[in-house]
N, C-alpha and C positions, 0 to 999 in steps of 0.2 A: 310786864315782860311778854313778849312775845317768840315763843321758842323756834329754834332753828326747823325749818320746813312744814311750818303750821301757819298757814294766811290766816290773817282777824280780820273780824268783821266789825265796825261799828254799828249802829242801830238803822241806818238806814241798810247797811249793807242786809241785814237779818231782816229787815221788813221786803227787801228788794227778792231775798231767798225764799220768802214765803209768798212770794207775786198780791204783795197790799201796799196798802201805801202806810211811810213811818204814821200817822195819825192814826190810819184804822191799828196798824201793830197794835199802839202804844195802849188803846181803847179796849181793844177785843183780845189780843195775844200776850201781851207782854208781861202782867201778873203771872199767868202760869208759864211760861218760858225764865222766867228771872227764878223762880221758886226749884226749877228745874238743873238749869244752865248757870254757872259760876262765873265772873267776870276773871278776864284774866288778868293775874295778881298785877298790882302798881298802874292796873292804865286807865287813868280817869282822867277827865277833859281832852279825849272820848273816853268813855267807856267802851271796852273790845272784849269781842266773845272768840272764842276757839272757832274756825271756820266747820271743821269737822265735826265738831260737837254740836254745831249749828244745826248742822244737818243730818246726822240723828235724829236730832230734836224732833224736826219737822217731819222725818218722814218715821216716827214712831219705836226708833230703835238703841238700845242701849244710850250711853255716851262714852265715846273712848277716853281713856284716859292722859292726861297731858302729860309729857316726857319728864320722866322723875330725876333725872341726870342731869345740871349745867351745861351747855353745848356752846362752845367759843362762838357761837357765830347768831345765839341768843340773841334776844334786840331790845334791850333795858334803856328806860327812861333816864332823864339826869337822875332823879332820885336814887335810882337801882344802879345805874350805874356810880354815883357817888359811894355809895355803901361798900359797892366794892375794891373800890381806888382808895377807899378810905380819906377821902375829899370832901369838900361842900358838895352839894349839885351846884351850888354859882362856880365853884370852880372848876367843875365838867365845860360847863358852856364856855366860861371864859379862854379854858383852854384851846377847847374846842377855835374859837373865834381868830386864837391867835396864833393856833398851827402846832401847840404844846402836843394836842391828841386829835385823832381823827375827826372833822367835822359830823360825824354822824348823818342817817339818811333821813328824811322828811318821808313822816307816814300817816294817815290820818290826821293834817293837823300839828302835828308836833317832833319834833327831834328824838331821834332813837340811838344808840350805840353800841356797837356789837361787846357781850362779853368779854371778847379778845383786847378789846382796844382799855376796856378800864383795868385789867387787869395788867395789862403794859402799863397804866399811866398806876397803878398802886406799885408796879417793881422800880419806878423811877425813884431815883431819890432826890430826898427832899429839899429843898431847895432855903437857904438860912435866910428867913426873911428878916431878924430883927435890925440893931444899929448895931455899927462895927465897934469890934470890945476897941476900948479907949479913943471914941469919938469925943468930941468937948461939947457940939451943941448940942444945944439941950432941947431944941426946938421939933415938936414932932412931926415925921415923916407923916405928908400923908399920902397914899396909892391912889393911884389910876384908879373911878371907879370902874368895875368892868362890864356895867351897862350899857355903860355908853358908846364903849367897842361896839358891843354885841349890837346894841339898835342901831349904830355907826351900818352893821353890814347889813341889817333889815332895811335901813335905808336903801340903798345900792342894789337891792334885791326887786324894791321900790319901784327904783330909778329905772331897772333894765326890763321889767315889765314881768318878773318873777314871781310876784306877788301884789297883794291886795297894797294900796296904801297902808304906811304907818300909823294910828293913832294912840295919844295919850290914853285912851282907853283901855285898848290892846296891851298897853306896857303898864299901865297898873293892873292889871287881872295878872298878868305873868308874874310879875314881880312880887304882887301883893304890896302896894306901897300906893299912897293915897294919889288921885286926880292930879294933885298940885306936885309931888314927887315927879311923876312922869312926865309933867309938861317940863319943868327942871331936866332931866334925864334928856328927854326930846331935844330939846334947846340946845344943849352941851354937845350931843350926837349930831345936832345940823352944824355948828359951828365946828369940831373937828372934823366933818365932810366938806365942808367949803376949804376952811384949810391947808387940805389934801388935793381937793381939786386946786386950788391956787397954787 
């Protein structure tokens, strides 16, 4: 999480605050700055430190304390946001993807969502996903996966010069799903982009 009006730093930012380079940091500072300075709760792949506390840090004095109260405008991960919509995090992003809840902002790296916005998608109600009472087939439904949205818009994100290229790579670390999943995932995402453009 990253609370309402507290900039984070990731690790270059904190090595750029202390004028070294992240190498020398990581070699000469970074043991007794981590021992010190707490990450802030949920943000890994980056890792992010409080900017203020940052700097304490460096110039030797206390470390303030992070806002002990929720603030609507909070900026929580799909995880953290999931928890509080009472959702998957896949179903943060997917929603996200297809306009259910706000797309969140890009910070470091990764997707964020203000407090306000999960807490709207927990007051929605729930939507009946099973088969209609007194269906006959028997045959099971199977959903949209909604990867394939979601790297559908990373594509196009791609295409319009927003971003780095797509790899298989990229979309198994996110996902957490093997090499051979993602090239699958990839594949399904090119072919409903073409299509769409057709």
């Amino acid at each position: 999480m990253i609370p309402h009006g507290r900039p984070a730093l990731d690790i270059h930012g904190v090595a750029e605050r202390a004028g070294v380079s992240p190498t020398t940091w990581r070699r000469r500072h970074h043991a007794a700055f981590a021992a010190a300075v707490q990450p802030l709760p949920g943000s890994l792949r980056p890792t992010l430190y409080d900017a203020a506390q940052v700097d304490a840090f460096l110039s030797g004095k206390p470390l303030p304390a992070l806002p002990a109260k929720p603030h609507p405008d909070d900026l929580l991960t799909d995880t953290e946001a999931s928890a509080v919509a009472g959702v998957g995090a896949s179903t943060v992003r997917a929603d996200a993807v297809n306009g259910l809840m706000p797309r969140g902002e890009e910070r470091h790296g990764r997707r964020w969502w203000t407090r306000a916005a999960a807490e709207a998608r927990a007051a929605r109600p729930k939507q009946y996903k099973g088969r209609t009472p007194g269906a006959r087939d028997k045959a099971p439904r199977s959903r949209p996966d909604h990867r394939v949205a979601e790297v559908v818009a990373e594509l196009e994100r791609a295409a319009a010069g927003r971003r780095e290229p797509v790899t298989a790579d990229e979309i198994a670390e996110f996902y957490e799903v093997s090499t051979r999943t993602a090239e699958r995932i990839m594949a399904k995402a090119r072919a409903e982009r073409g299509k769409a453009a057709g």
